[in-house]
LOMAR-85181 format. One record per atom (N, C-alpha, C): x, y, z. Coordinates in steps of 0.2 Angstrom, whole numbers, padded with zeros to 4 digits, always signed. Atoms other than C-alpha are relative to their C-alpha. Example, Ala and Ser with C-alpha at 12.3 -4.5 7.8 and 13.67 -1.06 7.14 Angstrom:
2
+0004-0006+0000;+0062-0022+0039;+0004+0006+0000;-0004-0006-0001;+0068-0005+0036;-0004+0005+0003;
! end
This chain:
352
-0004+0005+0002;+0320+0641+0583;+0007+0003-0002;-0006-0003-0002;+0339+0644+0586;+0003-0006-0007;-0004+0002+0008;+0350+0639+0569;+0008+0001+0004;-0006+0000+0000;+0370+0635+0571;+0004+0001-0007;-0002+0000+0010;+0372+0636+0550;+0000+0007-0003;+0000-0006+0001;+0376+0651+0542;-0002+0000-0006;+0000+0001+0006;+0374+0642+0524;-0008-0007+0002;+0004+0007-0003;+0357+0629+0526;-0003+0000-0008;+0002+0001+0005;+0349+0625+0510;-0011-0003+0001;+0008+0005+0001;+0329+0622+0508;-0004+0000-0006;+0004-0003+0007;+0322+0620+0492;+0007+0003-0005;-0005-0004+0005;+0334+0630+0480;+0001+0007+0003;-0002-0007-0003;+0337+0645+0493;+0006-0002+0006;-0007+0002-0004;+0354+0646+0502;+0001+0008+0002;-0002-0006-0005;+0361+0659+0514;+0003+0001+0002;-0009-0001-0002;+0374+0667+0518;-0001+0009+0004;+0000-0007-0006;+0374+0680+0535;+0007+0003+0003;-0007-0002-0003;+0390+0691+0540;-0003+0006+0004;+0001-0006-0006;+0391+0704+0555;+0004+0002-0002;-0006-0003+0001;+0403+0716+0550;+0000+0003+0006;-0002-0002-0005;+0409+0721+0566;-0005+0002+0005;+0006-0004-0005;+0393+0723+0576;-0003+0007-0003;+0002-0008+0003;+0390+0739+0563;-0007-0003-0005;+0003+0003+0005;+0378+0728+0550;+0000-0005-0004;+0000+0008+0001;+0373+0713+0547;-0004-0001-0010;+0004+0001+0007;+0371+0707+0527;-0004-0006+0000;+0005+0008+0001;+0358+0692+0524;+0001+0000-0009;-0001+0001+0005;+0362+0686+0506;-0004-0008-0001;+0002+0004+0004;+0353+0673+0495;+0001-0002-0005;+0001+0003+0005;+0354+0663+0480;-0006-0004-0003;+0007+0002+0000;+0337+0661+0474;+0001-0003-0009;+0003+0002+0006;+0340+0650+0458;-0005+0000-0003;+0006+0003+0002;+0325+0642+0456;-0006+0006+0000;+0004-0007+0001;+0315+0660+0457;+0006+0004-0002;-0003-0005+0004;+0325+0669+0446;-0003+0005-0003;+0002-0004+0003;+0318+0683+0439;-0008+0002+0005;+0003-0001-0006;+0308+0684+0456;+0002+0006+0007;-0002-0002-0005;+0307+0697+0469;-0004-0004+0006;+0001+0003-0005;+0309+0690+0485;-0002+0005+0009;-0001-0006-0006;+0303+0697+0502;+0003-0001+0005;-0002+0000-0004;+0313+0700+0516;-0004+0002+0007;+0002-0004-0005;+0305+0702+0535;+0004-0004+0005;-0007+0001-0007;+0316+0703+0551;-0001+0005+0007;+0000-0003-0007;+0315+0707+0569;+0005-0003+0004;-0008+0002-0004;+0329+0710+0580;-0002+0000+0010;+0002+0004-0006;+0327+0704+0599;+0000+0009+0005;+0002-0005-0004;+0326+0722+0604;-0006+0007-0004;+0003-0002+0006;+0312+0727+0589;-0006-0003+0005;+0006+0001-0004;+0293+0725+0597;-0002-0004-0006;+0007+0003+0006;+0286+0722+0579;+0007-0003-0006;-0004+0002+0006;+0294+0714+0563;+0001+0005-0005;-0001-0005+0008;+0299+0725+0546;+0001-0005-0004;+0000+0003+0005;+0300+0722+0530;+0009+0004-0001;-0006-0003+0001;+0319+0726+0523;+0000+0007-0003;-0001-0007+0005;+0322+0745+0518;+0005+0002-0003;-0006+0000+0003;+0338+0741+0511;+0003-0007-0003;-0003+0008+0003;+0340+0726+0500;+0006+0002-0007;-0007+0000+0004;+0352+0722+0488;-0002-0004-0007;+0002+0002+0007;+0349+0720+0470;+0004-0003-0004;-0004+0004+0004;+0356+0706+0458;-0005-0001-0007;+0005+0001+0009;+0348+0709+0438;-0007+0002+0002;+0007-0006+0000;+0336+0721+0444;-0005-0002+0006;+0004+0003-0004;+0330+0708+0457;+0002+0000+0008;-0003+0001-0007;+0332+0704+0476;+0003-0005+0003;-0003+0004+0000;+0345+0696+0481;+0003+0000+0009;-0002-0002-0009;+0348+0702+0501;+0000+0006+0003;+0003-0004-0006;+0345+0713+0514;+0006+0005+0005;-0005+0000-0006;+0359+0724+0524;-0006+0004+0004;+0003-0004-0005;+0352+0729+0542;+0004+0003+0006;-0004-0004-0006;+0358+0742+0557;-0001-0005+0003;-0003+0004-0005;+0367+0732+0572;+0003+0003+0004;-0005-0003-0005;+0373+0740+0586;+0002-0003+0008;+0001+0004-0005;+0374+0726+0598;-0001-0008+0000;+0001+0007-0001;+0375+0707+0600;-0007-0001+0000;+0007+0001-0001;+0356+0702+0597;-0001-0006-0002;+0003+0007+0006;+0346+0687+0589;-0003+0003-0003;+0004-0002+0004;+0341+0691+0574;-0006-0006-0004;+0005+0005+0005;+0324+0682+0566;-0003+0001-0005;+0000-0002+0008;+0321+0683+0547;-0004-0005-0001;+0006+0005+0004;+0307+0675+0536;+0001+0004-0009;-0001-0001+0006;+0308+0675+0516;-0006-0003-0004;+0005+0003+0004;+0295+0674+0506;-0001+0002-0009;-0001-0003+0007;+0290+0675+0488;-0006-0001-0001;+0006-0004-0001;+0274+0686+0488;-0003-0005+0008;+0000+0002-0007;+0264+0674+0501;+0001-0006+0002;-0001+0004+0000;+0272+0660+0499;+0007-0002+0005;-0005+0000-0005;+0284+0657+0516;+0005-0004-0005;-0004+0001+0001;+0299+0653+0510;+0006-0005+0005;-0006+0001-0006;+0312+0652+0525;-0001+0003+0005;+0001-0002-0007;+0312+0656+0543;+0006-0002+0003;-0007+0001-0002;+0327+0659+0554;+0003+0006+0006;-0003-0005-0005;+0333+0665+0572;+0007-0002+0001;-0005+0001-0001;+0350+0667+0576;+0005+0007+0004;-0005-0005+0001;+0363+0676+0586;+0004+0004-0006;-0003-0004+0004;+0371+0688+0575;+0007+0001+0000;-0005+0001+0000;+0387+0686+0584;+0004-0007-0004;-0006+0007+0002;+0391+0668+0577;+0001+0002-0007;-0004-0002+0008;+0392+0677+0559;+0004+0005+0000;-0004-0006+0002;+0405+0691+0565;+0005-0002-0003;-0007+0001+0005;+0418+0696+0554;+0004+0007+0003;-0003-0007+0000;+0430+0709+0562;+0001+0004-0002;-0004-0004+0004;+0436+0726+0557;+0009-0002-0002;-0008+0001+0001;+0454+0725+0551;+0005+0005+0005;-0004-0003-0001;+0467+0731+0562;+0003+0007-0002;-0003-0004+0004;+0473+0748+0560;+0005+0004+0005;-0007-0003-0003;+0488+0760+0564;+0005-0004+0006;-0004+0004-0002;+0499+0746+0567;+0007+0003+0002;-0008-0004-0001;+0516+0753+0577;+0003-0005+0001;-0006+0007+0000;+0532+0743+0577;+0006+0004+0006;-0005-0002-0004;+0545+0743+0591;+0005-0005+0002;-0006+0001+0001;+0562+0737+0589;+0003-0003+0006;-0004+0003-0005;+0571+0726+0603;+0005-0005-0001;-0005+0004+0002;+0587+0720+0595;-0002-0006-0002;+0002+0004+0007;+0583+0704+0587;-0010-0004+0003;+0009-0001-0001;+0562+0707+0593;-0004+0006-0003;+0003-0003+0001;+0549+0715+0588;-0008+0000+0002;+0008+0000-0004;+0532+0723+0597;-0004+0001-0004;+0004-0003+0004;+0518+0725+0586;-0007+0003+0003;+0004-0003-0003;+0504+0736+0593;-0005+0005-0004;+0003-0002+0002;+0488+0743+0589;-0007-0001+0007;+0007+0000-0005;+0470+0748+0597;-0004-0006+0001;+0004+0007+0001;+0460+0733+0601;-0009+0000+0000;+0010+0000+0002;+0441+0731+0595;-0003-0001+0006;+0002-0001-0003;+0428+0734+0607;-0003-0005+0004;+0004+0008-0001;+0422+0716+0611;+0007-0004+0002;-0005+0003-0002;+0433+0702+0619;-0001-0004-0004;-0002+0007+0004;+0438+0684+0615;+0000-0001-0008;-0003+0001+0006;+0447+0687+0600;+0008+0000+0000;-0009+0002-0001;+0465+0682+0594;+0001+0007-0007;-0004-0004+0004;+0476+0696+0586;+0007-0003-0005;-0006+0008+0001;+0487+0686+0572;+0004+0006-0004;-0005-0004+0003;+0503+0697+0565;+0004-0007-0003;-0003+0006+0003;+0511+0687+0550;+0006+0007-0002;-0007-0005+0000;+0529+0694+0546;+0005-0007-0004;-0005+0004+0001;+0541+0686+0533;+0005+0005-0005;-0005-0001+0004;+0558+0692+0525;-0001+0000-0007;-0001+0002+0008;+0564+0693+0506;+0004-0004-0002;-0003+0006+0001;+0571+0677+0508;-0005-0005+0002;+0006+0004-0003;+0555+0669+0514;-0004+0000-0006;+0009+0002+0004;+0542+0659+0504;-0005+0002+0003;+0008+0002-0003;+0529+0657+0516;-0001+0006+0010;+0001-0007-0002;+0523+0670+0528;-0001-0005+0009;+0000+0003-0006;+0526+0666+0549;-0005+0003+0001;+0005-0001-0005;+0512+0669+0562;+0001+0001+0006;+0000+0001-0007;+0510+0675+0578;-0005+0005+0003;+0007-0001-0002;+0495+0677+0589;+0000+0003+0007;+0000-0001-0008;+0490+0685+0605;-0009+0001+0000;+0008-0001+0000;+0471+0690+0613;-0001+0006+0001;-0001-0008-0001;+0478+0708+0615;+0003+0003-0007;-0004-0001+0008;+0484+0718+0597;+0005+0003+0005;-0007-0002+0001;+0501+0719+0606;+0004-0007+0002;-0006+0006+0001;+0513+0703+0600;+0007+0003-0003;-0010+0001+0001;+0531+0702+0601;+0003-0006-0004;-0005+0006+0004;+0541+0691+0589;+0007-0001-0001;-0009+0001+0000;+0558+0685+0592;+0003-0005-0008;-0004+0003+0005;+0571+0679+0580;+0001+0004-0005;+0000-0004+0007;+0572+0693+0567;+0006+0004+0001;-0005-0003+0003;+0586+0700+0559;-0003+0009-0002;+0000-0005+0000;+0586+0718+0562;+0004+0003-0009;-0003-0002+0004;+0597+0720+0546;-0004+0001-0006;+0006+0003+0003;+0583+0713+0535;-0007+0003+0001;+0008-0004+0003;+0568+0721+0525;-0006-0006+0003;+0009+0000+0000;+0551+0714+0532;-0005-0001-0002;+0008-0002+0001;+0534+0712+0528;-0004-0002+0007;+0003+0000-0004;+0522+0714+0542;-0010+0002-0004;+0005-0003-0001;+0503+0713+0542;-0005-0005+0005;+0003+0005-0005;+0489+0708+0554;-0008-0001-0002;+0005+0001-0001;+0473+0702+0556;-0007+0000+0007;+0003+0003-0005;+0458+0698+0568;-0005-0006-0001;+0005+0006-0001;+0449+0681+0573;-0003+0000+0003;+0004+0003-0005;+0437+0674+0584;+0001-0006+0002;-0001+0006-0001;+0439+0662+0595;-0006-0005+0000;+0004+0005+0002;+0428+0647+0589;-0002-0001+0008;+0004-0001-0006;+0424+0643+0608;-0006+0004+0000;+0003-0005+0001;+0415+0659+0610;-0004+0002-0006;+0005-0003+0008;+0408+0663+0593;-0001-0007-0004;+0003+0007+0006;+0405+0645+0584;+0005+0001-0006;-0004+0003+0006;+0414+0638+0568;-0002+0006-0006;+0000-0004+0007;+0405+0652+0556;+0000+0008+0000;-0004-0009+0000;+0415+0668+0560;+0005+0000-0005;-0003+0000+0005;+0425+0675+0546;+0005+0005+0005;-0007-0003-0003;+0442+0682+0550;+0000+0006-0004;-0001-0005+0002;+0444+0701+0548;+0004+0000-0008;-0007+0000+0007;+0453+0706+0531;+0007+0003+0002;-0005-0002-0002;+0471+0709+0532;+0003+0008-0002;-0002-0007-0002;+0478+0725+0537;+0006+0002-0008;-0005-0003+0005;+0489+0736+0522;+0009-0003+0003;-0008+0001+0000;+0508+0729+0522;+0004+0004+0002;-0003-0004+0001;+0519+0737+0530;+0007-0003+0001;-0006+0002-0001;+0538+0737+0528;+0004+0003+0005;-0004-0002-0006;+0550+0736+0542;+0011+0000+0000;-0005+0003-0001;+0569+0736+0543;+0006+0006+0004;-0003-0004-0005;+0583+0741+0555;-0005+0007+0006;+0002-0001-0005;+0569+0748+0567;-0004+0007-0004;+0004-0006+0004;+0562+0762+0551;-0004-0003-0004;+0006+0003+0007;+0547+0759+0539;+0002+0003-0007;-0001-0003+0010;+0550+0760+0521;-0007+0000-0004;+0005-0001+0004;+0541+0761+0507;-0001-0007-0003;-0001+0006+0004;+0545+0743+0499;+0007-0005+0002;-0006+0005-0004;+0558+0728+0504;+0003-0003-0007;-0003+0004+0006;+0566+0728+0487;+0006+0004+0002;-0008-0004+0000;+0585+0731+0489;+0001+0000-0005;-0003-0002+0004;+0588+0743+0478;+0009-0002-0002;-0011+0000-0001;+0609+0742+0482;+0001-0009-0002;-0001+0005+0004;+0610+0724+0480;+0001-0002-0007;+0002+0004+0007;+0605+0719+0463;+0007+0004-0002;-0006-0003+0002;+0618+0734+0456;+0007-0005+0002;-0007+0003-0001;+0632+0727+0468;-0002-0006-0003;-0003+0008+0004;+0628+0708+0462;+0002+0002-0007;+0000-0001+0007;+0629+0716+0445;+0009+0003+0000;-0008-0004+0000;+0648+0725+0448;+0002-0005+0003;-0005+0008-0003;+0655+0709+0458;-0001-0003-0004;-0001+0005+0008;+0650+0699+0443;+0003+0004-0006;-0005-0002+0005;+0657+0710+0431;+0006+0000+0001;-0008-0001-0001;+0673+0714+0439;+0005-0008+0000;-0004+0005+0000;+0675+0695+0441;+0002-0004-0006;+0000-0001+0006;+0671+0693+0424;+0008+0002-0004;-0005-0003+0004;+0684+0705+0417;+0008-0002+0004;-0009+0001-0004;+0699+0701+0430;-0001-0008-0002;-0001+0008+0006;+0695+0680+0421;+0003+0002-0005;-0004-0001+0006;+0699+0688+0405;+0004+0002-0001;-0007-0004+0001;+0712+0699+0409;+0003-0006+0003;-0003+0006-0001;+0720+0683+0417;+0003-0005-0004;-0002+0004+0005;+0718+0673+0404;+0005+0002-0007;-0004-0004+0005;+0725+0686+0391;+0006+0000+0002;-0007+0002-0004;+0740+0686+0403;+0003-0007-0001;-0001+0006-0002;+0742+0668+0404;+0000-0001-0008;-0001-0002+0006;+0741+0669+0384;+0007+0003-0002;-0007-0005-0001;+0755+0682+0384;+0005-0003+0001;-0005+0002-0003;+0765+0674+0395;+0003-0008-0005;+0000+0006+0001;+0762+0657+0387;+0006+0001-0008;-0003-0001+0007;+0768+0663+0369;+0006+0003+0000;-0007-0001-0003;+0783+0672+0378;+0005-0005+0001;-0003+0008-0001;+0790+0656+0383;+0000-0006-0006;+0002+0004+0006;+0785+0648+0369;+0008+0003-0006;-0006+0000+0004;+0798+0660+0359;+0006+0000+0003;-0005+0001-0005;+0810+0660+0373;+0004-0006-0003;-0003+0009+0000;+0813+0639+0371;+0000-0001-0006;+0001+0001+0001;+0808+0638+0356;-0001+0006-0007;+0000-0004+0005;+0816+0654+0342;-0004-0001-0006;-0001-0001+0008;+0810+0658+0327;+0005-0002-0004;-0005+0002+0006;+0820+0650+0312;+0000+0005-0006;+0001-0005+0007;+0822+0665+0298;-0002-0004-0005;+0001+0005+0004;+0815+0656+0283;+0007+0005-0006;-0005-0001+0003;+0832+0659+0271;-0003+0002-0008;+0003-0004+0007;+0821+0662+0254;-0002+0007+0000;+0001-0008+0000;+0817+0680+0262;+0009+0002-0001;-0005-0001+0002;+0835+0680+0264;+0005+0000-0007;-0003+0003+0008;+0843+0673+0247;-0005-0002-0005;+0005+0000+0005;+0829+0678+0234;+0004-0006-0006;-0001+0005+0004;+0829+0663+0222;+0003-0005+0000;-0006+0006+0000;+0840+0651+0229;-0006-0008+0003;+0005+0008-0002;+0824+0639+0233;-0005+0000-0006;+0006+0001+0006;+0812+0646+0217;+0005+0000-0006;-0003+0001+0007;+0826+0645+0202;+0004-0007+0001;-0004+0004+0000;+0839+0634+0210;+0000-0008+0006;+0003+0006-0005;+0829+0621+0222;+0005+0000+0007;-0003+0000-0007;+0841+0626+0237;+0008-0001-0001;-0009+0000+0002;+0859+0624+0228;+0003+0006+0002;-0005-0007-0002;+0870+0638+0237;+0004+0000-0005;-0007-0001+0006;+0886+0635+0224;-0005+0001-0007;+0003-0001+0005;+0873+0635+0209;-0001+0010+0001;+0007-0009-0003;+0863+0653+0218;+0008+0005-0001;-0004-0004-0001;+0880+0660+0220;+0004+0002-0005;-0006+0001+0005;+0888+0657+0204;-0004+0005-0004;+0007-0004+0004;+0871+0664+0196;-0001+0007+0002;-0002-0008-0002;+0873+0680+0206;+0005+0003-0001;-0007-0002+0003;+0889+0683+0203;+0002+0001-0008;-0001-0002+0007;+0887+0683+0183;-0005+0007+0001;+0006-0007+0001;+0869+0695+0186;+0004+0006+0003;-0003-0007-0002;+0882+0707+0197;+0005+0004-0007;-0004-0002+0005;+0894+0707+0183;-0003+0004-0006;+0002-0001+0008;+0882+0710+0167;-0003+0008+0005;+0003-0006-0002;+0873+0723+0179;+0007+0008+0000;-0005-0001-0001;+0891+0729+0182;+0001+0004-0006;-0003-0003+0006;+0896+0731+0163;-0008+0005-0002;+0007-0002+0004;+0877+0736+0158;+0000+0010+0003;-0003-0008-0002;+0882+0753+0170;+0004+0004-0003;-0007-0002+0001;+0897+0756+0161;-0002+0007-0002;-0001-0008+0003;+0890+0774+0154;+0002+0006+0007;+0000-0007-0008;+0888+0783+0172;+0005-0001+0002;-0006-0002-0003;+0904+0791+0180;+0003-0007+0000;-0003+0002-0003;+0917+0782+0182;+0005+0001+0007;-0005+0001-0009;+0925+0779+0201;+0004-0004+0000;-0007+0004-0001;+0942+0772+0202;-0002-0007+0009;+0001+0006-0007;+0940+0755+0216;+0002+0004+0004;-0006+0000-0006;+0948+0754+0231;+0007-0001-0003;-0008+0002+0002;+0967+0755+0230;-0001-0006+0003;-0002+0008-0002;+0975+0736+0233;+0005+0000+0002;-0006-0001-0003;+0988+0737+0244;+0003-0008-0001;-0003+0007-0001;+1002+0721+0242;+0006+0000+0002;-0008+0000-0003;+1015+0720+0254;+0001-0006-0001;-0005+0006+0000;+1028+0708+0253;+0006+0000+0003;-0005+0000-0007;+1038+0704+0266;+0008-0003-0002;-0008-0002+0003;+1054+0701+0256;+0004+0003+0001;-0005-0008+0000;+1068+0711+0260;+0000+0001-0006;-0001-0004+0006;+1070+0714+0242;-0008+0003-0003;+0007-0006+0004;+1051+0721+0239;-0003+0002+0007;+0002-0003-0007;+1048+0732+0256;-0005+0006-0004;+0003-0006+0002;+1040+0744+0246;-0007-0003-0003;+0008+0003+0001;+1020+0740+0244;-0001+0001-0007;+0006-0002+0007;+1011+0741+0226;-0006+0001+0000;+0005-0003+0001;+0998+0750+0224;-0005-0003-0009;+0001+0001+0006;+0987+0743+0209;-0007+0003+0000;+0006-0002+0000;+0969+0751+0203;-0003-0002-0005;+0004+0005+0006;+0956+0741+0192;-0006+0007-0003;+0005-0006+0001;+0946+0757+0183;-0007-0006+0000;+0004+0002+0002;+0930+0752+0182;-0006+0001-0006;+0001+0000+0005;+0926+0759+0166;+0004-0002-0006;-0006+0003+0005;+0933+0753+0148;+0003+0008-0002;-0005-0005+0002;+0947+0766+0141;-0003+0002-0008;+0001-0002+0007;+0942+0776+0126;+0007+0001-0001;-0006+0003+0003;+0953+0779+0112;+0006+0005+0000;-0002-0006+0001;+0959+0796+0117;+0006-0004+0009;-0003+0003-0006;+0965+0786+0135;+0005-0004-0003;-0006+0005+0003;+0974+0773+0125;+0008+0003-0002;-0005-0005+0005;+0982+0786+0114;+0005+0003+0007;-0003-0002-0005;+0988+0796+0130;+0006-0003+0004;-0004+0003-0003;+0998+0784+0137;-0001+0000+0006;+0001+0000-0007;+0991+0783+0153;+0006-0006+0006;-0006+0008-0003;+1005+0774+0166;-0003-0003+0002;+0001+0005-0003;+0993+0765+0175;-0002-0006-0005;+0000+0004+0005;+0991+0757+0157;+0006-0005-0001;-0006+0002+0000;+1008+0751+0157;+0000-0008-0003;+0003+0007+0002;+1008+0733+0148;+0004-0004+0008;-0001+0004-0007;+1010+0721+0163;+0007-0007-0003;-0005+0005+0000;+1026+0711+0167;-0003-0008-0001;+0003+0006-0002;+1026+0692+0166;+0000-0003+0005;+0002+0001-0007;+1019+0683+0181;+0007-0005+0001;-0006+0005-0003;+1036+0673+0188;+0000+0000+0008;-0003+0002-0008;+1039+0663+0203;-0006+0000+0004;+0004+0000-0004;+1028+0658+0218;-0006-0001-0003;+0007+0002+0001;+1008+0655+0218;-0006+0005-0004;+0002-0004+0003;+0996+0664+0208;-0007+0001+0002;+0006+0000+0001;+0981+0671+0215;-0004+0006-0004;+0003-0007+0004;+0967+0683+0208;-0005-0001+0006;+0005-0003-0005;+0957+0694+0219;-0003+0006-0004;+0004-0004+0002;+0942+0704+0211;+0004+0005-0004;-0002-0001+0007;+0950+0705+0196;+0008+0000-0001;-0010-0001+0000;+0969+0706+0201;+0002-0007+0001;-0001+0007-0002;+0979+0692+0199;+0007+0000+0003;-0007+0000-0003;+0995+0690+0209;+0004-0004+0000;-0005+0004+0002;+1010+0681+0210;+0003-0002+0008;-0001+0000-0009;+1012+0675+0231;+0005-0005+0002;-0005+0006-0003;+1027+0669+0239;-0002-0003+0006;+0001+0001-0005;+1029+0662+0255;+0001+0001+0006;+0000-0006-0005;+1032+0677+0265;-0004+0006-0002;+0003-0005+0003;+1020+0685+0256;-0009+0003+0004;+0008-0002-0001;+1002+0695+0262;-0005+0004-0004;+0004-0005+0005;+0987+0704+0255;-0003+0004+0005;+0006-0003-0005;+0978+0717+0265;-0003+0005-0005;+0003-0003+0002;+0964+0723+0259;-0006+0006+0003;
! end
C-alpha cells in the first residue's frame, strides 16, 4: 500500500516524515491518546530483506515519540507502529516525496554593472529549483529569483546600494509531489559595489543626515538673528530715539510738572545760595568784563571785576580802588549782566 500524505490521522496517531537530503529520513508521531506509552516502531527499506525494529528513536518525556533512519538512496520505505501487540499504523511510501534539501552553501557573487550572478555547487539529485532572494535597505519585502541550476543572474540592481542576498532549494512538485519541504535558508550575505561586507547598515549616512540637519538648523538661526539685527537697525534709522528730557533737566517733571520758566528760576536761586554758602573757600576774581563803547568820546574799554567773595573789614579800611563808590547811571538803556549793570547807548556793545 502506496500513501501520498505525509500527515494521515487514524485513531489519535499522526505523522509527520522528512528526508533530509537522501542522508536520514525522521518518522515522527503524536501519540495523544497513549501518552505515557511506549510505542513500537518497525521498518523495511525496499533494499532490506527483513524488517527491524527502530535502533534510534527519539524520545518526548521519557517516551517514544519517533524514529530517525539511514538513507542513502531514493527507496520505499514500509513502517508499522504498534503499541506492544496492538497494530497501530502501517505505511509504504517513497521517501523522496518527504525530501527537504540541504541549504545551499559557499554562495559567490559576481558583479556585471547593474547584474548580478549568484553561484554555488548544486545537490546531487536533479529537478530542483535554486531560488536566490535579494533586497536593498530601502526594501520591505524580499525579491525572488529562481533557476534549475544554483547559477541565477538578477538584473536591475544598483551597484551603489548595500544588499541582502540569500538562497534556497525546492523541489519541483511535478517530480516529488505536494509534501516536499524547502531547504532552510542559506546565512545572509551582504553585497555592495561588487565587495561583501559585514552588514548593510550605512555607517556614513546617519552622521552626514545629522551634520546637514544641524548646519541647516544653525544657518536658520543665524539668519534670523540677522534679520533681527537688521530689522532693529532700521527701526532706529527711521524711527530715533527721543532723549527723555527728565534725565536731562533733574526736577523739571518731579517738582515743577514740566514748567521750564518755573525749573529755571528754581535753579537759579539753588546756584546762588550754593554760591554764597562757598563763600569761605579761596577766593578767585571772575572773568574780567570787557565794555567797548564805540563812542568817539569813550574809545578806551572798562575793565570791571565782580569779587566773588564778601570784603572783610581790613579790605574796606584799605581803600581798595576796585572799591571805588560807583558813579550815577546817566543816559541810555540800562542792562545787568551777571551782576553788572550798565548804562548802553546806541552805538554801544558788550563782548564777553
Amino acid at each position: 500500500m502506496v500513501e501520498n500524505s505525509s500527515k494521515r490521522t487514524q485513531g489519535a496517531l499522526q505523522l509527520q516524515i522528512i528526508n533530509f537530503n537522501f542522508e536520514v529520513v525522521q518518522v515522527t508521531w503524536n501519540a495523544s491518546k497513549f501518552s505515557g506509552t511506549n510505542l513500537t516502531f518497525l521498518y523495511k527499506l525496499s533494499s532490506d530483506k527483513t524488517s527491524s525494529q527502530c535502533s534510534n528513536y527519539i524520545l518526548q518525556q521519557s517516551h517514544t515519540a519517533g524514529c530517525l533512519l539511514e538513507a542513502k538512496k531514493d527507496e520505499i520505505l514500509c513502517f508499522s507502529i504498534k503499541n506492544e501487540t496492538h497494530l497501530l499504523l502501517t505505511k509504504c511510501q517513497w521517501i523522496s516525496a518527504y525530501l527537504k534539501p540541504s541549504s545551499p552553501k559557499d554562495l559567490n557573487f559576481q558583479w556585471h554593472q547593474e547584474a548580478i550572478t549568484v553561484t554555488c555547487s548544486d545537490l546531487p539529485y536533479k529537478r530542483l529549483l535554486y531560488e536566490i532572494q535579494y533586497k536593498s535597505m530601502f526594501d520591505t519585502e524580499w525579491q525572488s529569483k529562481e533557476g534549475e541550476t544554483c547559477n541565477v543572474t538578477t538584473d536591475g540592481l544598483d551597484a551603489e546600494k548595500c544588499y541582502f542576498f540569500r538562497a534556497r532549494v525546492k523541489t519541483m512538485e511535478s517530480s516529488y509531489g505536494p509534501d516536499t519541504y524547502p531547504s532552510d535558508w542559506s546565512e545572509v550575505t551582504h553585497q555592495q559595489r561588487g565587495e561583501l561586507r559585514d552588514s548593510c547598515q550605512e555607517k556614513k549616512l546617519f552622521p552626514k543626515f545629522i551634520l546637514i540637519s544641524g548646519t541647516v538648523a544653525l544657518l536658520t538661526v543665524f539668519l534670523l538673528l540677522l534679520s533681527l539685527w537688521k530689522v532693529q537697525r532700521v527701526k532706529k534709522v527711521l524711527m530715533p530715539i527721543v532723549p527723555d528730557p527728565k534725565f536731562t533737566f533733574p526736577g523739571l517733571f518731579e517738582s515743577h510738572q514740566g514748567n521750564f520758566q518755573e525749573w529755571i528760576k528754581d535753579t537759579q536761586n539753588v546756584a546762588h545760595l550754593n554760591k554764597m554758602e562757598g563763600a569761605e573757600q579761596e577766593c578767585v576774581p571772575e572773568e574780567t568784563l570787557v565794555v567797548h563803547l564805540v563812542k568817539n568820546e569813550a574809545e578806551t574799554p572798562i575793565m570791571t571785576t565782580t569779587p566773588l567773595c564778601p570784603q572783610t573789614e581790613e579790605e574796606e579800611a584799605s581803600g581798595d580802588p576796585s572799591q571805588l563808590p560807583r558813579r550815577p547811571l546817566q543816559g541810555g538803556e540800562v542792562v545787568s549782566l551777571g551782576g553788572f549793570t550798565f548804562v548802553m547807548s546806541d552805538n554801544s556793545y558788550i563782548m564777553l
